[in-house]
C-alpha positions in Angstrom: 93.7 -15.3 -26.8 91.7 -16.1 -23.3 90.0 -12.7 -24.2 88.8 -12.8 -27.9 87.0 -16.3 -26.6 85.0 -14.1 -24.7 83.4 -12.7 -27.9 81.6 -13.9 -31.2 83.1 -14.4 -34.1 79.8 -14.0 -35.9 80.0 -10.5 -36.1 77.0 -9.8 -33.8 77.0 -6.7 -31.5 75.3 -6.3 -28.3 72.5 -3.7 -28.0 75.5 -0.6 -27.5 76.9 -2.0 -30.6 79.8 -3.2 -29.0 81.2 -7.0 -29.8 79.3 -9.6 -28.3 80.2 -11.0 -25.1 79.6 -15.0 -25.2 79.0 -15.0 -20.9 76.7 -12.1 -20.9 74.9 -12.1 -24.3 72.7 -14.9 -26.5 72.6 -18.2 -25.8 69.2 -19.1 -24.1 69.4 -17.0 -21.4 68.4 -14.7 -24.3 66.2 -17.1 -25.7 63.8 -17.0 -23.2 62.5 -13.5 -23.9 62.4 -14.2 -27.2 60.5 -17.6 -26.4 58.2 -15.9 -24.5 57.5 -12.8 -26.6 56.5 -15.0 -29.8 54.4 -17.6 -27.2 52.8 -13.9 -26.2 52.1 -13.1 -29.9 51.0 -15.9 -31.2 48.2 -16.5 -28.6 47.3 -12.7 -30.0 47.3 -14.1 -33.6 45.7 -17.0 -33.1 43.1 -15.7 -30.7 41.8 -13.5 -32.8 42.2 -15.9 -36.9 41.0 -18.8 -35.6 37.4 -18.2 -35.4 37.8 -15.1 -37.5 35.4 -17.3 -39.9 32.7 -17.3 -37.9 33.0 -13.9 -37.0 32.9 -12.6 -40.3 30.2 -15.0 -41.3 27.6 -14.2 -38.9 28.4 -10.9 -37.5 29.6 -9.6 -40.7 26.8 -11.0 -42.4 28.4 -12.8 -44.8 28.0 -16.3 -46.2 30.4 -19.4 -46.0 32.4 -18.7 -49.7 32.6 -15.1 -48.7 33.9 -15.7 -45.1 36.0 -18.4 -46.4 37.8 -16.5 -48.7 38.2 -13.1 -47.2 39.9 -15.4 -44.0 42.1 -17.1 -46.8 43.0 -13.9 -48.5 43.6 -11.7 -45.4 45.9 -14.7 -44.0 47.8 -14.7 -47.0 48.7 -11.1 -47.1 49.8 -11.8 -42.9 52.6 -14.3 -44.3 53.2 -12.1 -47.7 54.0 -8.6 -45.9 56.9 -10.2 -44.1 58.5 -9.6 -47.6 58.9 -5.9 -46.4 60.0 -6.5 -43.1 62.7 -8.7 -44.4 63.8 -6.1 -46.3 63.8 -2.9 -43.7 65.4 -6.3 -41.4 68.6 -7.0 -43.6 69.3 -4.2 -45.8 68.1 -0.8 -43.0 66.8 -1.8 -39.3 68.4 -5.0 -38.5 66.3 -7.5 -36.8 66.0 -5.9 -33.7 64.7 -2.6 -34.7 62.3 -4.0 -37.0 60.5 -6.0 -34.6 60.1 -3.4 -32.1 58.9 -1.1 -34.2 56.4 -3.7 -36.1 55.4 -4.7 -32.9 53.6 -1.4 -31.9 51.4 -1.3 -35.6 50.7 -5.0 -34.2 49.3 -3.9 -31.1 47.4 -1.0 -31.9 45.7 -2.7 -35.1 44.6 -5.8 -31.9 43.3 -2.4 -30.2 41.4 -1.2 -33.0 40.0 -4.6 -33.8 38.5 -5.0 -30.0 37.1 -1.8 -30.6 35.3 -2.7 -33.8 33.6 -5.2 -32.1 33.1 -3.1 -28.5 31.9 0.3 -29.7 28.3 1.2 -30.2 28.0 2.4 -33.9 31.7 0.4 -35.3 30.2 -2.9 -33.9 27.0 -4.9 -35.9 24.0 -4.6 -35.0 22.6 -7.9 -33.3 19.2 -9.7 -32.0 17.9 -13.0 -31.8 17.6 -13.6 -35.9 21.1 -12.7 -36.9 23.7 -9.6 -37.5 23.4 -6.6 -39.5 26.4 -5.1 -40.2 27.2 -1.7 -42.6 29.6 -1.2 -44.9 31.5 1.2 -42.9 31.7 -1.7 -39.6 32.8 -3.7 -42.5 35.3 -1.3 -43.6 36.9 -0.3 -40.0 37.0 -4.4 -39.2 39.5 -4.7 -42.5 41.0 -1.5 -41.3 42.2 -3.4 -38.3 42.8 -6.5 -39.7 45.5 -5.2 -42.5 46.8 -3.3 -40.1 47.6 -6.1 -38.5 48.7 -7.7 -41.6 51.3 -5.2 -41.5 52.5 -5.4 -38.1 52.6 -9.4 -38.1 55.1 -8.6 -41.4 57.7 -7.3 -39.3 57.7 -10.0 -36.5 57.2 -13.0 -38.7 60.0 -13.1 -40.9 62.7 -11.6 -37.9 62.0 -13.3 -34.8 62.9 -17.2 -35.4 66.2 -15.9 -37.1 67.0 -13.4 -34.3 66.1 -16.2 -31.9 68.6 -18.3 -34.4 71.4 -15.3 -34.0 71.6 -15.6 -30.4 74.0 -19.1 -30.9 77.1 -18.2 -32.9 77.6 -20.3 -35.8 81.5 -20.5 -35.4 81.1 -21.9 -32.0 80.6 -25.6 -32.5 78.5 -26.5 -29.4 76.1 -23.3 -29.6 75.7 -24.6 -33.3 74.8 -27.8 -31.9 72.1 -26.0 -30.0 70.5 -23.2 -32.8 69.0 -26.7 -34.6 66.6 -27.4 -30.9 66.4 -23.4 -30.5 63.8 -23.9 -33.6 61.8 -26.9 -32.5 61.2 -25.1 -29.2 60.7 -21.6 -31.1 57.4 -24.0 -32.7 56.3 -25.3 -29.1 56.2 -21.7 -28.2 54.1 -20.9 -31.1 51.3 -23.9 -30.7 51.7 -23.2 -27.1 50.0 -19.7 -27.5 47.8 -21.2 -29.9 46.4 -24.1 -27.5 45.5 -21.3 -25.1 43.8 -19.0 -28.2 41.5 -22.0 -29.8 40.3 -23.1 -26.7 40.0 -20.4 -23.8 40.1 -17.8 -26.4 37.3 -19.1 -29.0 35.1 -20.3 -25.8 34.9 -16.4 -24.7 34.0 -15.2 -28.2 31.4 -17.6 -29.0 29.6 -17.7 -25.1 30.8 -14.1 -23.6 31.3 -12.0 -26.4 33.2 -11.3 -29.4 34.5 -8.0 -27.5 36.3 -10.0 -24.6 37.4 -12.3 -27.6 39.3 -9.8 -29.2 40.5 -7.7 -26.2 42.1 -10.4 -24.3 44.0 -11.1 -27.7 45.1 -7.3 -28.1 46.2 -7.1 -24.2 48.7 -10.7 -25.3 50.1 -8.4 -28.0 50.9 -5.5 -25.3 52.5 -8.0 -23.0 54.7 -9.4 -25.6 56.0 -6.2 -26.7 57.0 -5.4 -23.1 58.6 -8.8 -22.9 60.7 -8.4 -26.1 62.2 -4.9 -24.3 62.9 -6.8 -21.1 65.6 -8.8 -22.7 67.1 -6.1 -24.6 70.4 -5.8 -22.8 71.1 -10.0 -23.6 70.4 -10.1 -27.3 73.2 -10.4 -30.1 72.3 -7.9 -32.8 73.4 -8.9 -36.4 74.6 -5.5 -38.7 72.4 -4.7 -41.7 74.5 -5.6 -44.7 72.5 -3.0 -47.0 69.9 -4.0 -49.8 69.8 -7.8 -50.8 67.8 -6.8 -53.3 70.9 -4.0 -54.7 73.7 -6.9 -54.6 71.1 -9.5 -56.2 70.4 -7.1 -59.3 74.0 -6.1 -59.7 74.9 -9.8 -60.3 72.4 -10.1 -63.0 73.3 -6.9 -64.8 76.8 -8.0 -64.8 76.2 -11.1 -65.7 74.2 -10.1 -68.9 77.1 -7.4 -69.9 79.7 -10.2 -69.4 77.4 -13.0 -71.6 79.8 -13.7 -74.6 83.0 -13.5 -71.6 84.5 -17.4 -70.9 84.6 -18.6 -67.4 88.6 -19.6 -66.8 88.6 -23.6 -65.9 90.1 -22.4 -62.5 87.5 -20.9 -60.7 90.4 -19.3 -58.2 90.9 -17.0 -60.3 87.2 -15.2 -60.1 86.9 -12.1 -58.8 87.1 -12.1 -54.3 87.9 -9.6 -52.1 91.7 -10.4 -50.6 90.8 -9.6 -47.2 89.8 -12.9 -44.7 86.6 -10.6 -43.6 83.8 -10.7 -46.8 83.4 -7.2 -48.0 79.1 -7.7 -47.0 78.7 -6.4 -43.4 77.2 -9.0 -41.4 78.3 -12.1 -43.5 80.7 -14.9 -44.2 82.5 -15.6 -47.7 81.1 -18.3 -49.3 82.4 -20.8 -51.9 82.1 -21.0 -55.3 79.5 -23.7 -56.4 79.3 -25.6 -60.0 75.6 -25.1 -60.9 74.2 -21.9 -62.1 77.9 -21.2 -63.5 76.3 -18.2 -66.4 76.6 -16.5 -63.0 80.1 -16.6 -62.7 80.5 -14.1 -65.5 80.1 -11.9 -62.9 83.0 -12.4 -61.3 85.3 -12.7 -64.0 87.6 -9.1 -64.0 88.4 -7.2 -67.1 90.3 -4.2 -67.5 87.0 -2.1 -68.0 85.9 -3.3 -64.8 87.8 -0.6 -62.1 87.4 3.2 -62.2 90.1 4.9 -59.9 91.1 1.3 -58.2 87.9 0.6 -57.2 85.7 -2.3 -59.2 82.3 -1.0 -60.5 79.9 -3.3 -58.2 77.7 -3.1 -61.9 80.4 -4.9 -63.9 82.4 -7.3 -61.2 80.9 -8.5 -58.3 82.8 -10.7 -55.8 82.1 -14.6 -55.5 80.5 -14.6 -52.2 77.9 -11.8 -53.9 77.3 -14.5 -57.0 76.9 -17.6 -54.6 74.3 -15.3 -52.3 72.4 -15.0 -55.8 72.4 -18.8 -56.8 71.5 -19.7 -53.0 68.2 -17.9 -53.9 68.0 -19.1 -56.8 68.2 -23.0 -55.8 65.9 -21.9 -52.9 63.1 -21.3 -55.4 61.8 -24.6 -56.2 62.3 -25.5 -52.1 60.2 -22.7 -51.7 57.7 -23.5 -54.3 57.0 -26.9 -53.4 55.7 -25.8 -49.9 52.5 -23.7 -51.1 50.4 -26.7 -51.6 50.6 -28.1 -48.1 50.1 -24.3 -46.9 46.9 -24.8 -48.7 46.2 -28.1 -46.8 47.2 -26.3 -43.7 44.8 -23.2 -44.6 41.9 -25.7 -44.2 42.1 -25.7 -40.7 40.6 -22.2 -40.4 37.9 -22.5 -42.8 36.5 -26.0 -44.1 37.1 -27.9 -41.2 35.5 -25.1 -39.0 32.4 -25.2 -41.6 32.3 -28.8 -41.2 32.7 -29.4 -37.8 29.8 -26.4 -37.2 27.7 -29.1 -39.4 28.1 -31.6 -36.2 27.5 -32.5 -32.8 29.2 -30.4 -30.6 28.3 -31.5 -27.4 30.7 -32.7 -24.4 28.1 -33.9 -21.9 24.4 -32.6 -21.8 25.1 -29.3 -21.0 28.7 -27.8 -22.5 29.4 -27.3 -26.3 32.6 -27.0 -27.9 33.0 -24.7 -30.9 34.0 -26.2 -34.0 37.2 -23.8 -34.0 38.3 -25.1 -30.8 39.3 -28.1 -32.6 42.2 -27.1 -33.7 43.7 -27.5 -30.6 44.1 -31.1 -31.3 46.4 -29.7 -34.1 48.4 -27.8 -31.3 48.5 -30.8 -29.2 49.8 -32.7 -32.0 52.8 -30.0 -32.5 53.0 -29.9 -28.5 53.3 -33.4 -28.6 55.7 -34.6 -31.4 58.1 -31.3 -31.2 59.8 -32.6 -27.9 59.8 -36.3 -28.8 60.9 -34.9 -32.5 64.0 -33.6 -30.5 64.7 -36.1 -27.5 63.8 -39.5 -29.6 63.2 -39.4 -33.4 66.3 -37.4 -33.6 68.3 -39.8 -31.8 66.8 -42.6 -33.4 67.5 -41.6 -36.7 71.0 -40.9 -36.2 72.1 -44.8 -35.7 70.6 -45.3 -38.9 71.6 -42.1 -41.3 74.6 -41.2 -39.5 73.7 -37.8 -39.8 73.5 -35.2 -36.8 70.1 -34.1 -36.9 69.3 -37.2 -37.6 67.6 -36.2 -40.7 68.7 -34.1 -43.6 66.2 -30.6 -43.4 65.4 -31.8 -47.4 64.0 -35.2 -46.0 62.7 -34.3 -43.0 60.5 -31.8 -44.6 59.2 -34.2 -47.6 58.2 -36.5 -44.9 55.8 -33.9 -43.8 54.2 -33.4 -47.3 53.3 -37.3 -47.6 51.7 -37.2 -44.0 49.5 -34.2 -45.2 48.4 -36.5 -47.7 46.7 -38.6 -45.1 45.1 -35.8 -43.7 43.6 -34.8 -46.6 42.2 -38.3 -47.3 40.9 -38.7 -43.8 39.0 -35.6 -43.9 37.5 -36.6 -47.5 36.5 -40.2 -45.4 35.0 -38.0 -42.7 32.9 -36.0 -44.9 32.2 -39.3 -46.8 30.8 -40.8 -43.6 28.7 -37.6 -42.6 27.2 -37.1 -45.6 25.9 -40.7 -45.5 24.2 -40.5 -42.7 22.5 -37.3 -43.9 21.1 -39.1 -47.0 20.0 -42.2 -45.3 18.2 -39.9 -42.4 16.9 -37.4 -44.5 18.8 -34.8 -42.5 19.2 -32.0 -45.3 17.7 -29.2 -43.5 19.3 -30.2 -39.7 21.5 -27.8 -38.3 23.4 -30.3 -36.2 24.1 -34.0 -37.5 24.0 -36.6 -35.1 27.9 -37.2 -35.4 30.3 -36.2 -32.9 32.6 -33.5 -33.4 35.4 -35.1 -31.9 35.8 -37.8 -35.1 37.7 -34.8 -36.8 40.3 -35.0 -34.2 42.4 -37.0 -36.4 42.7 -34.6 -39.5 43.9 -32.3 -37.4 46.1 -34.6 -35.6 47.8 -35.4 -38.3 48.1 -32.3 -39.5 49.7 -31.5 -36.6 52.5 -33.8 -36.5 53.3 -32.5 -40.4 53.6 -29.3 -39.3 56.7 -30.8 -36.9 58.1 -32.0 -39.8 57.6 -29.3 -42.6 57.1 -26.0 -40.7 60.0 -26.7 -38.7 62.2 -28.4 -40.9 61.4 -25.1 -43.2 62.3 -22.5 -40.6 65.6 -24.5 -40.1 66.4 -25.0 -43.6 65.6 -20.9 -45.2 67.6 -20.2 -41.9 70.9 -22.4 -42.8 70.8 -22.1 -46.3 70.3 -18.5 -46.5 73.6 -16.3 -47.6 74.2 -14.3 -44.1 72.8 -11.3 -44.9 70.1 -12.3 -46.4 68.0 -14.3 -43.7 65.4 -12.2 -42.5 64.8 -12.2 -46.6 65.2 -16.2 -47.1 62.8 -16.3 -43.7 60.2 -14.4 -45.5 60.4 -16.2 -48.7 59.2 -19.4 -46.2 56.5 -17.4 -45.2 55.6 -16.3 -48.3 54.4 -20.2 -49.6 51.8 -20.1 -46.5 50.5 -16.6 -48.0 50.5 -18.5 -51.6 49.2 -21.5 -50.1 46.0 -19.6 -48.8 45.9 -17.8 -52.1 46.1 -21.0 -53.7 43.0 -22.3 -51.4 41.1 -19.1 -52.1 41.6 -19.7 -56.0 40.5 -23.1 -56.0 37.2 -22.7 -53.7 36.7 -19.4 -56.3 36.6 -21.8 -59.4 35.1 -25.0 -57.8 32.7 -22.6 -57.1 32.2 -21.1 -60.2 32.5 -24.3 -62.1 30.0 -26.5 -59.9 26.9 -23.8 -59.6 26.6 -23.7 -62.9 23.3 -24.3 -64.7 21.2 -24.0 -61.0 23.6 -26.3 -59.7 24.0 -25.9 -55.7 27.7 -26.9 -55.8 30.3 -28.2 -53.6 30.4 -26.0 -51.3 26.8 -24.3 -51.0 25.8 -22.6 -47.0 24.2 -25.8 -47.1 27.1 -28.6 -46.6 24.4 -31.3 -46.0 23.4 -30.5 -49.7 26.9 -30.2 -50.9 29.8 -32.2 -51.5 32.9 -30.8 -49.9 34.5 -34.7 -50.1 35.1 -34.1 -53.6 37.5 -30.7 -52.6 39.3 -32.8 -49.9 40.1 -35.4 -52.5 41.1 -32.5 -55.4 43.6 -31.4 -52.1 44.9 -34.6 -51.8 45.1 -35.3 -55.5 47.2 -32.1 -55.7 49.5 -33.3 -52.4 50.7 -36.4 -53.9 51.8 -34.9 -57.0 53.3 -31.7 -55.5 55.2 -35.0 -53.2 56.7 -36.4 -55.8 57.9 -33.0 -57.8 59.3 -32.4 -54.3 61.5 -35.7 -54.5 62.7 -35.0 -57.7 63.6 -31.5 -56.7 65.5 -32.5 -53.4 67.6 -34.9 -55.2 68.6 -31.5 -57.6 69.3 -29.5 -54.8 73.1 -28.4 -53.9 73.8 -27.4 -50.3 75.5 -23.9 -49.5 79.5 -24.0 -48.5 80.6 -21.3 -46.1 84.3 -20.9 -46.4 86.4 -22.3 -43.8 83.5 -24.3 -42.5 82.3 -28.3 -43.4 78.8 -28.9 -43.8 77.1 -30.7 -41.5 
């Protein structure tokens, strides 16, 4: 008995495939490679989107709708591939596999981006009145940028749950420990991105976009060597074959079986006998109430077996039903998240166009770029991450009772209702700078006589959201995800930044549109002095508060998963 404590119970293998040991596997001594490979990744991310606007908008040559939405649209397809590294993740590769392999696209799309911007006839042509840049430097930039769409769809949606399988979930004190492993998986994140929007956007902007972009590529190389290092002290979860497969089998049966009557006792639905679930790589789950047309799948009939074994097509086991509803009551979860990715999105595009609107100075002689600002939004997450985990946690507990102190449904709908602040305080901001440009006559000046640093609390704010939402979400897709599903359920989180930026993309396109019209300069003309991006901050926080309260109404509705054998916590 001393022995088989020495091993998972989990079902995670070591990299030989061999049962996890407990003392020589996982756990944070794991962690740490993991920790460190994503800190290394995201400072490559980061270093090279957060001023990608600017880039694009003066060495490009394009103008500040253009640049906006190309930014917005080539973000959202970096958090909408993970869809297809889910999918190689929990159905072919494993975690693991996909990863390293996504890893090396990553870093030679980061090559062939510094290269674009290093090489004399793939970089613009440049002199003292502006960028030129041909449709062919245009075309090898977006080259290098989907390619690292691609790679970044591997990583994304696989490294916070293979950080997450290091502790095993039968263990109660490793369980304990997987709900920190996430808020210090974010530190990591904003910890690579403090050094990217402030080191990193300096360079580009003072020594050259080529050093901006290879310094960046070089982080991506170092946190593919890292990820190797640890090889030998990761827990590898088994590829339980396509999600996708099981997901559709449940709906064809279902249909087949629509005029068949689900018996009153639901022990008499369809489960494998054995204690082990017939999925490799997850637990049996319990049968829930809601959703219940479902259960016609697992009702048996005598047309169900051929030669003793059941058709997957006409009966499908419990566990395979409850996998489909846990996606299923996922959706609106999911949903409710793409309007504060669209808040978030504004970090990288109108609040870089509006701070480059102000005064940047620090002193009489050193200017910080208006992209660099968001480092106040990774101090935030730097700052309220640990004191998340060491106090508010603890705090909360005497009054909810609850071990994380807060439920992941309320800790994530108190970060919607602070991104409504944000929203409003940017709108005030713009409010404010725009008055001084009308009572000054300051139209046609480049730099308003307003300091930069009074956007430091939109992004502040924004910040400690992100603590609250991001994390909360990472936690939540992770825990109520059926087990072999997670790299999926981690993907579909991802996917409401991608829809969120698509979202912010759409609504710039037909403010645009709808506020040029009859000569009109609009909202949001190259101009801002002569524009009125208040009035979009306000539409954003007009659309928060009402995507807040659909959110309420939705938590209330939702129905937690049940693992059998196991309590919820």
């Amino acid at each position: 008995m001393g022995e088989d404590d020495d091993y998972t119970n989990d079902g995670t293998v070591d990299i030989h495939k061999n049962p996890a040991n407990k003392k020589k596997t996982g756990n944070w001594r794991a962690c740490g490679f993991i920790l460190g490979n994503e800190c290394c990744e995201r400072l490559a991310y980061y270093g090279m989107s957060t001023n990608l606007v600017n880039y694009l908008g003066k060495h490009l040559s394009m103008g500040n709708v253009a640049a906006s939405t190309t930014v917005t649209n080539w973000s959202g397809t970096c958090y909408a591939t993970p869809l297809i590294g889910a999918f190689l993740a929990d159905a072919y590769l494993g975690r693991y596999w996909t990863i390293a392999i996504f890893s090396v696209i990553y870093a030679l799309g980061m090559t062939f981006l510094t290269l674009t911007a290093s090489i004399k006839g793939l970089k613009p042509w440049c002199d003292k009145s502006g960028c030129q840049a041909t449709s062919s430097q245009r075309a090898a930039c977006f080259v290098a940028l989907y390619m690292i769409a691609l790679g970044t769809g591997g990583i994304k949606p696989c490294v916070s749950s293979f950080g997450a399988d290091q502790f095993d979930e039968t263990d109660e004190t490793e369980r304990k420990k997987k709900s920190s492993f996430f808020n210090w998986f974010y530190l990591s994140i904003n910890i690579g991105a403090l050094i990217a929007s402030t080191v990193l956007v300096w360079i580009q902007m003072t020594v050259g976009w080529n050093w901006g972009f290879g310094i960046p590529a070089v982080a991506m190389a170092i946190a593919v060597v890292f990820f190797f290092f640890g090889s030998k002290l990761y827990r590898l979860q088994k590829p339980g074959g396509s999600p996708l497969t099981r997901i559709i089998q449940v709906i064809v049966a279902s249909i087949r079986k629509c005029n068949v009557k689900v018996p009153a006792d639901k022990s008499l639905l369809y489960e494998t006998p054995d204690e082990e679930c017939n999925i490799q790589g997850s637990r049996k789950l319990e049968h829930t109430d809601k959703l219940r047309f479902f259960d016609k799948a697992a009702v048996e009939s005598e047309t169900d077996h051929a030669k003793d074994l059941p058709n997957p097509w006409r009966l499908c086991t419990v566990t395979q039903v409850e996998e489909l509803k846990s996606i299923i009551r996922l959706l609106p979860i999911w949903a409710s998240g793409i309007v504060f990715a669209a808040v978030y999105s504004q970090m990288s595009t109108m609040f870089v166009l509006q701070g480059n609107t102000m005064d940047q100075h620090m002193g009489p002689n050193f200017k910080i770029p208006s992209a660099s600002l968001s480092l106040f939004d990774t101090v935030s997450v730097i700052f309220w991450a640990p004191i998340y985990d060491q106090v508010i946690v603890k705090l909360a507990r005497r009054f909810t009772g609850h071990e994380r102190g807060f439920t992941q449904l309320q800790r994530m709908g108190i970060g919607l209702g602070l991104s409504i602040f944000s929203m409003v305080v940017a709108g005030i901001l713009e409010v404010a700078r725009l008055g001084i440009v009308r009572k000054n006559n300051y139209y046609d000046l480049e730099y308003i006589p307003m300091s930069i640093f009074w956007q430091v609390p939109q992004y502040f704010i924004i910040g400690c959201a992100e603590v609250f939402t991001f994390i909360g979400q990472l936690e939540f897709f992770y825990d109520q995800a059926p087990d072999a599903m997670r790299s999926l359920c981690s993907a579909l989180s991802l996917t409401t930044v991608a829809l969120g930026n698509y979202l912010s993309t759409l609504l710039v396109t037909v403010v645009t549109k709808v506020t040029t019209r009859n000569g009109h300069l609009g909202w949001i003309p190259d101009n801002l002095n002569r524009g009125h991006l208040d009035y979009f901050y306000w539409l954003l926080a007009a659309l928060s508060i009402i995507n807040f309260f659909v959110y309420l109404w939705i938590a209330k509705w939702y129905t937690y998963k049940k693992v059998t054998g196991q309590t919820n916590s």
